[in-house]
N, C-alpha and C positions, 0 to 999 in steps of 0.2 A: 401179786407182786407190786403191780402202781400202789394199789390201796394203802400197804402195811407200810409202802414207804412215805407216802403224804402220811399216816397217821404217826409216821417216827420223826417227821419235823422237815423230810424233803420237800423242795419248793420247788414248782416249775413255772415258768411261763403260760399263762393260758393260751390252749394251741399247738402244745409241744406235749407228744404221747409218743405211748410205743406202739409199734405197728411191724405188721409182718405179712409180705407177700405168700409165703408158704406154708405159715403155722411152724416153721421150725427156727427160721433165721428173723431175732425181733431187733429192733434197731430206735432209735428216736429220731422222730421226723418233724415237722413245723408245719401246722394249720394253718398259719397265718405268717404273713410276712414281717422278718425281724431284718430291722436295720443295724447294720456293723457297729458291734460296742452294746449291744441288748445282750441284756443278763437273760439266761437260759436255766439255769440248772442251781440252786443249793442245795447239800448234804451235808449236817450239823455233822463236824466232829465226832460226836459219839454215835455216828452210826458208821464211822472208817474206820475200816481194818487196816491197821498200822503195824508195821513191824518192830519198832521202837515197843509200841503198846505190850505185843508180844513178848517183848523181853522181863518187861515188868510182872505179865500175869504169870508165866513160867519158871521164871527166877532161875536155881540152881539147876533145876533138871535140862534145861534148853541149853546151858552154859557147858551140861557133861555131852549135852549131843551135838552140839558144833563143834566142840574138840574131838571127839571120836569122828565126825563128817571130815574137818581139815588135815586130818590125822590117814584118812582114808584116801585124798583127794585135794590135794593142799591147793588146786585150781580152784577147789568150789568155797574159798576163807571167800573172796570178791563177790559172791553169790547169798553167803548169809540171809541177807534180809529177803531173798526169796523163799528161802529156806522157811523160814518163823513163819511166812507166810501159808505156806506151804501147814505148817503145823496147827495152826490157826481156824485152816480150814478143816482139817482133817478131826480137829477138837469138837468143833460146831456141827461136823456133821452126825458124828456121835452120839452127839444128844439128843437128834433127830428133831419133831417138834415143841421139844421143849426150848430148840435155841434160839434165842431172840430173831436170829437169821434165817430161820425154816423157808418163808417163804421165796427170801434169795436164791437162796441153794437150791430149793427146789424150781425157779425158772433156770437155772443154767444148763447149757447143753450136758450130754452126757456122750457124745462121739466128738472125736477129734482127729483132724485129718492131718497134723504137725508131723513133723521127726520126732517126738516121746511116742506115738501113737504107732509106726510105721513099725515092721516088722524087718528081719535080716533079707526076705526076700523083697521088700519095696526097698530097702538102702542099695541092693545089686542093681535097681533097675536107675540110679540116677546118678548123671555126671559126678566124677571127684569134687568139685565147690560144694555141690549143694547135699553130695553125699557127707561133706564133711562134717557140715554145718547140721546135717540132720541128725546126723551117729554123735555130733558134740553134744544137743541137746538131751538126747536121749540117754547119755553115760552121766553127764548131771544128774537129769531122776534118777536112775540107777544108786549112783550115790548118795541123795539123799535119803532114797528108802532104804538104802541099809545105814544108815545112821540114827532114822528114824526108829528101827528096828532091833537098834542096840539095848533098848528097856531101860531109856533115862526118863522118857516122857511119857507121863501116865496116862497111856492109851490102852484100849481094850485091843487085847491079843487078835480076836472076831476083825476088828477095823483095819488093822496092821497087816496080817497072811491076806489080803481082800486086795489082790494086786492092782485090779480094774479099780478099786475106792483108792488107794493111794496115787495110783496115776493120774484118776481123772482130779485129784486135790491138785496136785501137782499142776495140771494145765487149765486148772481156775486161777490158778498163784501167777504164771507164767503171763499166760493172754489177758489178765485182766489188771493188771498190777498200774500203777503211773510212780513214778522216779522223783523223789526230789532230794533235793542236796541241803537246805536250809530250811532251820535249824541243824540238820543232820543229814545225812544221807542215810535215806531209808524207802523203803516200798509201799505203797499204799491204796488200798482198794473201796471205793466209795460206791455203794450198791446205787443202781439207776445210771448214775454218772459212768458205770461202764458200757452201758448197754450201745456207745457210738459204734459207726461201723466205719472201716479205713475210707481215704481218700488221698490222693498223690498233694492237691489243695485244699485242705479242711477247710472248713467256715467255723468249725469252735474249738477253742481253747481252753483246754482244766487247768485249774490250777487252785492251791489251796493255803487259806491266811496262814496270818501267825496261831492263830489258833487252835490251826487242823481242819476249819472248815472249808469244804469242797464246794469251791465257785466256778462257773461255765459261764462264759460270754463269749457271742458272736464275735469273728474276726476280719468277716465279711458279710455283706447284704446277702440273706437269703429267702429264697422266696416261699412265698404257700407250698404245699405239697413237697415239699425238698428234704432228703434225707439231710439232719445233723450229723457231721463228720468232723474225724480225727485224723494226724498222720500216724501210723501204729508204726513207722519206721523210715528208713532213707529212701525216697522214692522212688533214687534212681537205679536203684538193685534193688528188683524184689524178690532174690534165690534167698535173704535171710529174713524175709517175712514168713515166704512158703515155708523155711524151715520151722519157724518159729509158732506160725498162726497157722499153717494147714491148709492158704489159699493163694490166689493170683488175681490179684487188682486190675482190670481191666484196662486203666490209662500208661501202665509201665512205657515209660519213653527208652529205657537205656537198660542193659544188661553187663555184669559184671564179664569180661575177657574170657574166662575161666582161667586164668595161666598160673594155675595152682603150681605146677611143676618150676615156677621160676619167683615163687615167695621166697626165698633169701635173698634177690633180687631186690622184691618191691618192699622187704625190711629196710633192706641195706640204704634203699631211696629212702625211706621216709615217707613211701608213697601209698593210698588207702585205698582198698578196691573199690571205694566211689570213684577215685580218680583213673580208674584203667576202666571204662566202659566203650561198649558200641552203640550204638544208637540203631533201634527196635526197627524204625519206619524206615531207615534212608543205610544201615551195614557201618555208617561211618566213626572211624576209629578216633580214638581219645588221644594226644601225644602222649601222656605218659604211658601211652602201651607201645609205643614204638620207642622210648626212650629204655623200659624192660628188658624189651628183646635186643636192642643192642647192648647195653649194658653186659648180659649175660655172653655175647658173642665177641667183645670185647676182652672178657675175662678169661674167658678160654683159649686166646690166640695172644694176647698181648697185656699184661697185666699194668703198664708204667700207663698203655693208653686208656685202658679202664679207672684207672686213678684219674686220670686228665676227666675224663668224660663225668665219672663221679663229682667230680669237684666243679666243675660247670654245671652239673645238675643240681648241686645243694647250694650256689648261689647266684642260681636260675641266672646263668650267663646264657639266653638263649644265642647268640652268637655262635659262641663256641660249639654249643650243643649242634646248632644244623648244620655247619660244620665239618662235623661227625656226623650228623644222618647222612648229608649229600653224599661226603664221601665214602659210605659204608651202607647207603640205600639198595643196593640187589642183594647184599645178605640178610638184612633186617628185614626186607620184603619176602627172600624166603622163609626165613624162618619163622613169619605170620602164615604165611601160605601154609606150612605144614603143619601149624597148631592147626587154627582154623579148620581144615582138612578131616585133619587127627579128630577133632572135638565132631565133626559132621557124620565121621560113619560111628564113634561112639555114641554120638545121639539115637541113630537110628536104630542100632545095635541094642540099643538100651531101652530104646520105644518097643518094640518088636518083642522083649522079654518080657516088657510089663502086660503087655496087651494078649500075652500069655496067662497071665493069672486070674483068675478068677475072681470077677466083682465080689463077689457074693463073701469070697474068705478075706480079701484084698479089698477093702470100700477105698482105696485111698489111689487104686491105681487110676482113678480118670484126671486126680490132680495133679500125680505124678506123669502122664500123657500131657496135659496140659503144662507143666512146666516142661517138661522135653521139645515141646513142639514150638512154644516160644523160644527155646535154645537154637532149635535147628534154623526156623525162620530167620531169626536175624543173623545166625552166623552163614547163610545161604546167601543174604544179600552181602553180609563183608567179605565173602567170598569173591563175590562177583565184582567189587570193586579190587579186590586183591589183583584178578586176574588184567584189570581194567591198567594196573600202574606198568610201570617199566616197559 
């Protein structure tokens, strides 16, 4: 895989390989010490899979299979260019080693521990957020292989019924993709240049010219021996990485509330489940999760003062807003109390199912224990403070 990609025109740093503790998980890491703003990584243009590109090499046939896809699925039009991607690969692999890409395809994993991967019995084993977030991902492939499947794009029937080859295109397209917006908003996969592995604080940065070529530079001093890293999402919720990438970042500071049951609430604010978290180490809550849970408590008993409070929230008159907490602080406190609670024995509840299933048909239950256990932890410690107030 290094080889074929220096002889395709990638460039690296001398000092910067791949490398892998286990023989399964490879990442790029730094021999030598690079100071903040060293160039790391080039991949010419013509070795990125682009989704733009894609529309070009497929033309009509791609254009009858996204109208059959959003026709199906009118969520997945905003998803396209994962989609092409998606087909791109599933083209290349076909070809086997005749595809310029052989030797790509043939380093990437072939297990994935995400929500596409997960099964209906690992979705029962995990909280609503992350349940959600899992079953969303996974009704997307769904959807694309049967659009894929419609017989616009001239795939071999063999590659297409090969549910494990469809999926596992699918979560090359997915976990290895980078976003950009200019020129166009489109998806784009530069072999080598995926091979970073997360960090809450990366040290390098992709990003790619007018041209298409894929340039990597340091964004901080990093030393010998040091893993190269990316952020693969919001640091400060990692239930939609695990959904997405199939793991748990070891630095997570904060975790998303879970107060799924009160999203027409955090609509209605304008508020993002970054901004409703707990903090992992110390239970402590975020105000906009106590602005939430009164809001909704508000609405239920008195709607002229739910307007008031609304209307202080959206032009952050914190005055007004505390206010309203002081005076409405023992119900807003229980009704954390009883989520909190509530989400404590469904944790448990839902650990205890997983650790039912069997490794062996289930590979994905120790990640789904691992994110449960992270849930229960911190909502044990905002528990404890719960109990601590009034």
């Amino acid at each position: 895989m290094q080889n074929w990609a220096v002889q395709n025109g990638v460039q690296k740093v001398d000092g910067v390989e791949l490398a892998s503790g286990d023989g399964a998980d490879w990442q790029l890491i730094t021999n030598t010490d690079l100071p903040a703003g060293s160039p790391v990584l080039y991949v010419p243009a013509g070795m990125v899979l682009s989704s733009d590109a894609v529309v070009r090499e497929f033309g009509q046939s791609l254009v009858d299979a996204e109208r059959a896809l959003v026709q199906m699925d009118r969520l997945t039009a905003q998803r396209l260019p994962l989609f092409r991607l998606m087909v791109k690969i599933l083209a290349e692999y076909e070809k086997g080693d005749q595809s310029p890409y052989f030797p790509w395809l043939s380093s990437l994993p072939r297990r994935f521990y995400n929500g596409v991967a997960m099964t209906e019995a690992c979705f029962d084993c995990l909280p609503p957020y992350a349940g959600w977030l899992a079953s969303t991902e996974r009704n997307t492939f769904l959807s694309f292989a049967g659009a894929i499947r419609k017989g616009f794009i001239n795939l071999n029937p063999q590659t297409l019924n090969d549910d494990k080859v469809v999926q596992w295109a699918y979560n090359i397209a997915l976990t290895r993709f980078t976003e950009i917006w200019q020129p166009s908003r489109q998806k784009l996969i530069a072999p080598m240049a995926d091979m970073f592995n997360h960090a809450s604080n990366p040290n390098v940065e992709v990003t790619f010219d007018g041209e298409g070529n894929c340039v990597v530079n340091t964004i901080d001093n990093v030393q010998a021996g040091s893993p190269l890293t990316i952020c693969l999402g919001d640091p400060t919720n990692p239930t939609p990485i695990f959904a997405k990438y199939g793991f748990l970042y070891d630095d997570c500071r904060t975790i998303f509330c879970k107060a799924m049951h009160l999203k027409a609430q955090i609509d209605e604010l304008g508020y993002d489940f970054k901004d409703l978290l707990f903090q992992v180490d110390s239970g402590e809550i975020a105000p906009k999760v106590w602005d939430i849970f009164l809001f909704k408590i508000l609405q239920d008993n008195d709607r002229n003062l739910a307007d008031q409070f609304y209307a202080a929230c959206k032009m952050n008159d914190e005055d007004t807003k505390q206010n309203f907490h002081q005076q409405y602080f023992s119900y807003t406190l229980d009704a954390l109390r009883e989520h909190v609670n509530s989400i404590l024995m469904d944790v448990d509840r839902l650990t205890q199912k997983s650790q039912s299933l069997d490794p062996a048909t289930h590979p994905r239950v120790p990640v789904i224990v691992a994110h449960n256990t992270l849930v229960r932890e911190t909502f044990s410690r905002t528990q404890s403070n719960l109990q601590n107030m009034g």
